[in-house]
C-alpha positions in Angstrom: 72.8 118.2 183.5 72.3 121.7 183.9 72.3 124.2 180.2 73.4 127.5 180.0 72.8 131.1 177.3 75.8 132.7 177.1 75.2 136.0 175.5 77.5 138.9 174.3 76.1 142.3 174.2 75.6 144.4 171.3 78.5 147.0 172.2 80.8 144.1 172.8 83.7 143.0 170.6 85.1 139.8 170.0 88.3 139.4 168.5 90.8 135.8 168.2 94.5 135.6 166.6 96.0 132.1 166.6 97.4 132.7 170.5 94.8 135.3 172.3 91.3 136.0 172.8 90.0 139.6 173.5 86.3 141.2 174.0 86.2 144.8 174.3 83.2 146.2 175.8 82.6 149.6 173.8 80.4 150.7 176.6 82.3 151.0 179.5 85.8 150.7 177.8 86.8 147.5 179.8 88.3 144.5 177.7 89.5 140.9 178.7 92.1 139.0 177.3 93.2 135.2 177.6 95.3 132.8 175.5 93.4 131.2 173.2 92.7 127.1 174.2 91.2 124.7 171.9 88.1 124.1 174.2 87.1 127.8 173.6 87.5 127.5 169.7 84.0 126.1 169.6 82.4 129.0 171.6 84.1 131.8 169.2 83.2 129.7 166.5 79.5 129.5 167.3 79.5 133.7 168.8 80.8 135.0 165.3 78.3 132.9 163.4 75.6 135.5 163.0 72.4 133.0 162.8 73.2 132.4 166.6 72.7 136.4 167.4 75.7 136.0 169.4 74.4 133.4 171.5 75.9 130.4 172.5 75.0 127.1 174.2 77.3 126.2 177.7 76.5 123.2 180.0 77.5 123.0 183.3 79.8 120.3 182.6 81.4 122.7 180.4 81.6 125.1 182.7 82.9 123.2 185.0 86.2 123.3 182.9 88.8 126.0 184.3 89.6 127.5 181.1 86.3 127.9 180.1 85.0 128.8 183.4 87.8 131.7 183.6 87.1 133.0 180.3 83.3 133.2 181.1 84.0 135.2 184.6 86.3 137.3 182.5 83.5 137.9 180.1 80.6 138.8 183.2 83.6 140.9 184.9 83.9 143.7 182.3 80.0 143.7 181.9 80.1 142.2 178.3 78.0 139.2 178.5 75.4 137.3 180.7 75.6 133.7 181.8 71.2 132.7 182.0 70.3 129.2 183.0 67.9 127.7 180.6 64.5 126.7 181.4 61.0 127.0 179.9 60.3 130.4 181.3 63.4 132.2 179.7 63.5 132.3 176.0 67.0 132.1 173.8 68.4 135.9 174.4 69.0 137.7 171.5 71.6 140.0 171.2 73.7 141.5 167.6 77.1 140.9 166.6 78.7 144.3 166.0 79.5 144.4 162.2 80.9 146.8 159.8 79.8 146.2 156.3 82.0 149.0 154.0 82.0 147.6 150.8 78.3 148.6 150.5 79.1 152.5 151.2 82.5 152.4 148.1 80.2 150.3 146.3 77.1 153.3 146.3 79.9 155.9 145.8 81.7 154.2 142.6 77.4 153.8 141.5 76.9 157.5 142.3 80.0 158.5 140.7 79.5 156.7 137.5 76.0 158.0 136.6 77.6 161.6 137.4 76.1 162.2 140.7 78.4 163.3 143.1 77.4 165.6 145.0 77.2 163.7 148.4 81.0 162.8 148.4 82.0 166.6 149.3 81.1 165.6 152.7 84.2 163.3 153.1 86.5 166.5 152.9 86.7 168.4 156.5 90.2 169.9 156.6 92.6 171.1 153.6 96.6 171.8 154.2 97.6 174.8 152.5 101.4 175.0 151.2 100.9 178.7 150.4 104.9 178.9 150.2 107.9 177.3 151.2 110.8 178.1 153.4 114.4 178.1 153.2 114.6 176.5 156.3 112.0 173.7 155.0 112.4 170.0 155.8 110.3 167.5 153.1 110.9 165.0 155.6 109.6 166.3 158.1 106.5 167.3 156.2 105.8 163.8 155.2 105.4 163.6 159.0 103.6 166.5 160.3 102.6 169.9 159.3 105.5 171.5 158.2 106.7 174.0 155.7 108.4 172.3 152.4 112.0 173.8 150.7 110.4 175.2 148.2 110.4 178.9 146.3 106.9 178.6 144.5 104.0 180.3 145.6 100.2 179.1 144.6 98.5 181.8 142.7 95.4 183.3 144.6 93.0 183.2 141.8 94.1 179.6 141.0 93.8 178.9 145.6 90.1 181.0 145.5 88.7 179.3 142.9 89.6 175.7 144.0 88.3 176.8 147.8 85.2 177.8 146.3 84.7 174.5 144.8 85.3 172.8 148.2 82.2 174.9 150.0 79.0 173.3 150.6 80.1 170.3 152.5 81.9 169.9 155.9 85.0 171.8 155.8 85.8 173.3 158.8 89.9 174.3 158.6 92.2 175.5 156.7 95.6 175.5 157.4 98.1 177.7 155.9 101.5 176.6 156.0 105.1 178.2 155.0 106.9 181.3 154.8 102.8 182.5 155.3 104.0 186.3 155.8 105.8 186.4 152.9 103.3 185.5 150.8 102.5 188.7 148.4 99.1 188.6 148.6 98.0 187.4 152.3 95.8 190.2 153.4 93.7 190.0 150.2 93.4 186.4 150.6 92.7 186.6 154.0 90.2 188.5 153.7 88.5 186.0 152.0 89.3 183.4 154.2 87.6 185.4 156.8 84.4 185.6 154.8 84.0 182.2 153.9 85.9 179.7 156.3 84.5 179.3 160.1 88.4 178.5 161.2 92.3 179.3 159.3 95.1 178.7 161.1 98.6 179.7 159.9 101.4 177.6 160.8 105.3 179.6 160.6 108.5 178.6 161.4 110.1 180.5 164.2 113.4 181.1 161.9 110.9 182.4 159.3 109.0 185.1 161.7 112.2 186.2 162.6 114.1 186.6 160.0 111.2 188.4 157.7 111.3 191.3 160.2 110.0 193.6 157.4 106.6 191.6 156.9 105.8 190.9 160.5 103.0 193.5 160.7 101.1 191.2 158.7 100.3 189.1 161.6 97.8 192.0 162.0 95.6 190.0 159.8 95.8 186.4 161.4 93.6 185.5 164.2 95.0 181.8 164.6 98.8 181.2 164.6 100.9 178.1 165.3 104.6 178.5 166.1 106.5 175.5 165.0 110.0 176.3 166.9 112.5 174.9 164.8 115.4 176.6 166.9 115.0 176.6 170.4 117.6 179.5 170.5 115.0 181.7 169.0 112.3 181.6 171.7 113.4 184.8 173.0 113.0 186.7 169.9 109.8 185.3 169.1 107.7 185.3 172.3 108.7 189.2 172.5 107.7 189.8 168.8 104.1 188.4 169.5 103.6 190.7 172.6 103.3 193.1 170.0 99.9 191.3 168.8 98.0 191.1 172.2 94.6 190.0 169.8 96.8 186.9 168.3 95.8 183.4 169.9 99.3 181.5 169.0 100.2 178.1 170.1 103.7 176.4 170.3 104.8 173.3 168.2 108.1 172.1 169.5 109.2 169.2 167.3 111.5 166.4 169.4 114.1 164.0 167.8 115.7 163.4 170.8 115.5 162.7 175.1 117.8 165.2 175.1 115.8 167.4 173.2 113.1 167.2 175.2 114.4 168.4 178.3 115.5 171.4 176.7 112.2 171.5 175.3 111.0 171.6 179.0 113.3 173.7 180.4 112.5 176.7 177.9 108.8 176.6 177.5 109.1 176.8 181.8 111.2 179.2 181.6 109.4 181.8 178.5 105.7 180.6 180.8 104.1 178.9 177.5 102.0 176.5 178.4 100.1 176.1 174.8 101.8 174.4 172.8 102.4 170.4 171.7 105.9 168.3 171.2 105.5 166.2 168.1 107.9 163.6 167.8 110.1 163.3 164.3 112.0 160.9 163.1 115.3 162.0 161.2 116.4 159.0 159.8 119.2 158.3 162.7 116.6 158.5 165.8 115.0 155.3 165.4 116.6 154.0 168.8 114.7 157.4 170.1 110.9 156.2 168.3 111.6 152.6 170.0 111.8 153.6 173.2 109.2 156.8 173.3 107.0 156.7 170.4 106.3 152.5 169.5 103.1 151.4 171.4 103.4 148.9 174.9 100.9 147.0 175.9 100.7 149.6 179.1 99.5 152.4 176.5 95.6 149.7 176.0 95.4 150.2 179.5 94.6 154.1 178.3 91.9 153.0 175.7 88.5 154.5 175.6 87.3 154.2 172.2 83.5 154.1 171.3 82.1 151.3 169.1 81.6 154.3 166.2 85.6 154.2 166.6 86.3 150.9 166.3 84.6 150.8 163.7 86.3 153.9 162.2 89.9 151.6 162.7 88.1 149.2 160.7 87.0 150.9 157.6 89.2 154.2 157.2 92.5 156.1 158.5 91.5 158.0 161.4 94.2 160.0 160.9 94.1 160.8 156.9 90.7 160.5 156.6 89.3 164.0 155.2 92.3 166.1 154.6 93.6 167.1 151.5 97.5 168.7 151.4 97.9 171.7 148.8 101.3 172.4 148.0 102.5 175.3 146.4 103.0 173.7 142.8 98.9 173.3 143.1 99.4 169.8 143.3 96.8 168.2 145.7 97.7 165.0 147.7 96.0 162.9 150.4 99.1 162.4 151.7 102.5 163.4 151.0 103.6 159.7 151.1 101.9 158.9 148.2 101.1 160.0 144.7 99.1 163.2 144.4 95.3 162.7 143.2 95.8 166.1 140.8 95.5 169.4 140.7 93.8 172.1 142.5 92.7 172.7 138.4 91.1 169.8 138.6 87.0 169.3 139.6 87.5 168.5 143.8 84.9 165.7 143.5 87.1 163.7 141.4 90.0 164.3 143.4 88.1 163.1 146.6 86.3 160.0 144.5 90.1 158.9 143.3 90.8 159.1 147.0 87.6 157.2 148.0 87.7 154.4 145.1 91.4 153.4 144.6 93.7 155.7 146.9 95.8 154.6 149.4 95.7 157.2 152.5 92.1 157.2 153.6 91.4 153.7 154.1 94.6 152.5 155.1 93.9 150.5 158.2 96.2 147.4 159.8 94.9 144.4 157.5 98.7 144.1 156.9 101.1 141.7 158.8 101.8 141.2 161.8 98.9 143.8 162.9 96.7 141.5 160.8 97.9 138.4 163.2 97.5 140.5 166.5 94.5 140.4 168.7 94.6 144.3 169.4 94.6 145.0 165.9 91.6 147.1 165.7 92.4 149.0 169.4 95.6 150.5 167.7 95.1 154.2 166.3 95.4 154.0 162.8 98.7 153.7 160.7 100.5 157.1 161.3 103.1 158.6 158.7 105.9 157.3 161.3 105.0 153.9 159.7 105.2 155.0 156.2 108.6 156.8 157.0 110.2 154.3 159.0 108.8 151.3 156.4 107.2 149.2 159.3 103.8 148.8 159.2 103.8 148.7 163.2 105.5 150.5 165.5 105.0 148.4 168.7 106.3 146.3 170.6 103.4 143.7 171.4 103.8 140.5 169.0 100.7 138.2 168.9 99.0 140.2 172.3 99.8 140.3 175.6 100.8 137.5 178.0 98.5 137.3 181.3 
């Protein structure tokens, strides 16, 4: 009776829930998916033992089986395995089980961190938030969402913003954004200015309603090189598109947030009709609109047919929040938060590296990933973009409509 190697390549994932079976091939992007059957238990079994070196042994018996023999076509199809006959001339193929071993790295941080080396961990922060102000027209749900400005009437005092900056230089930051009533803030053009001198990239993101109703202030926009619109009232468009004419040298960009179908056809029809063609529609939820999220924002299984990720990225899904990961969110009480869903770390007072090692060692935005129910039952659970702040405002930890994978 003939024997057979069957061997997984190193880019290759293998994943098994109670009811499917998928391997993801992180080369070319191409995955396979079956129910799971008991006669392939063995096979997974044996593949995720890492002694084998993700080798396993198949006779032709086996093979001969039509789930087996299915699952192994599947698997040579997509390029993420080989099928070698054994004899004397072809030695057992050795191949390496993709794994992710984090513990190690939060275990070397909390070692650095208690002998008072710390150094290293600035590199973790690449983007900071910047609540300079609030707005009248504010919305704190909304901002647990997205960038957005906050009801508030404080400011954060530029000595208190400079010197907290300053401790953030030296490791990868790369963006600021400024956020709120920006042009009302008393002392943008000094602060500016030093934003200029030490940060590659600032943006400042204003509410439409806020540009136009602080008519006095709007030469300040002489200063800002990078500006993001968020168009709260569709009504203003005229008004605003006209004002920034005035400030050919200003790159600006559109943020239209949707709550609504109809919405977004109005959306459509205006940005068509005022010719912008930079901007983004970010989709909120309100607290009525969940009917709206079902239907346009939860995940299908259609949307894995889109996937592409690299095997640096799935690991990513395993071991941190793709989307969290690296920001920080100032807001103007000088309170510092990895997320305005949670607790703030501290202070902008405070020394940044232990604001980013309380982050690292116990907080809960960074390395939030889906080892919750059900995405901890579902076969796709690490091909699913991180957890989002819809899930934290909704109070679902998915917001899909696949249950335990996809039927055939």
């Amino acid at each position: 009776m003939g024997k057979y190697w069957l061997t997984l390549f190193p880019d290759v994932f293998l994943w098994k829930t109670r009811d499917d079976i998928l391997i993801y091939n992180s080369k070319n992007k191409k995955f396979c998916h079956i129910l799971n059957h008991p006669v392939i238990e063995k096979y997974i079994g044996a593949l995720h033992d890492l002694d084998n070196l993700f080798t396993v042994e198949v006779t032709e018996r086996e093979i001969n089986n039509p789930v087996v023999k299915t699952w192994i076509e599947k698997i040579i199809a997509i390029g993420a395995g080989q099928l070698l006959t054994q004899s004397e001339n072809i030695l057992r193929p050795v191949s390496f089980f993709p794994l992710l071993n984090l513990q190690n790295d939060i275990n070397h941080i909390r070692w650095m961190h208690k002998i008072g080396i710390n150094g290293s961990i600035i590199n973790t922060l690449q983007e900071i938030i910047i609540h300079l102000t609030g707005s009248t027209s504010g919305n704190l749900l909304f901002a647990k969402q997205t960038i957005y400005p906050l009801p508030s009437f404080a400011s954060i005092p530029i000595k208190d913003l400079i010197n907290f900056l300053q401790s953030c230089k030296g490791g990868w930051l790369q963006k600021i954004n400024l956020v709120g009533n920006v042009i009302g803030y008393a002392q943008l053009e000094e602060f500016g200015a030093w934003l200029d001198e030490h940060i590659p990239e600032w943006t400042v993101v204003q509410l439409a309603s806020d540009i136009i109703t602080n008519k006095e202030l709007i030469d300040k926009l002489r200063i800002v090189k990078q500006l993001t619109v968020i168009c709260d009232d569709l009504s203003l468009l005229d008004k605003v598109t006209s004002t920034l004419k005035l400030y050919p040298d200003l790159n600006h960009t559109y943020i239209f947030p949707l709550t609504s179908e109809e919405m977004h056809e109005q959306i459509i029809t205006e940005t068509e009709k005022y010719k912008i063609t930079d901007c983004s529609i970010v989709p909120l939820f309100n607290g009525e609109n969940i009917a709206f999220f079902e239907k346009y924002v939860y995940t299908t299984g259609d949307d894995f047919q889109e996937i592409q990720l690299s095997k640096r990225e799935v690991f990513a899904h395993q071991a941190l929040n793709t989307n969290f990961f690296g920001k920080l969110i100032v807001l103007p009480d000088g309170k510092v938060y990895a997320n305005l869903n949670h607790e703030a770390l501290g202070t902008i007072n405070e020394p940044i590296y232990d604001l980013l090692y309380r982050e690292m060692d116990t907080g809960d935005s960074w390395r939030m990933i889906r080892d919750s129910k059900p995405c901890s039952d579902c076969v796709y659970q690490w091909l699913c973009p991180s957890p989002s702040n819809y899930e934290l405002i909704i109070g679902k930890n998915n917001l899909c409509h696949i249950k335990n994978g996809m039927n055939e």
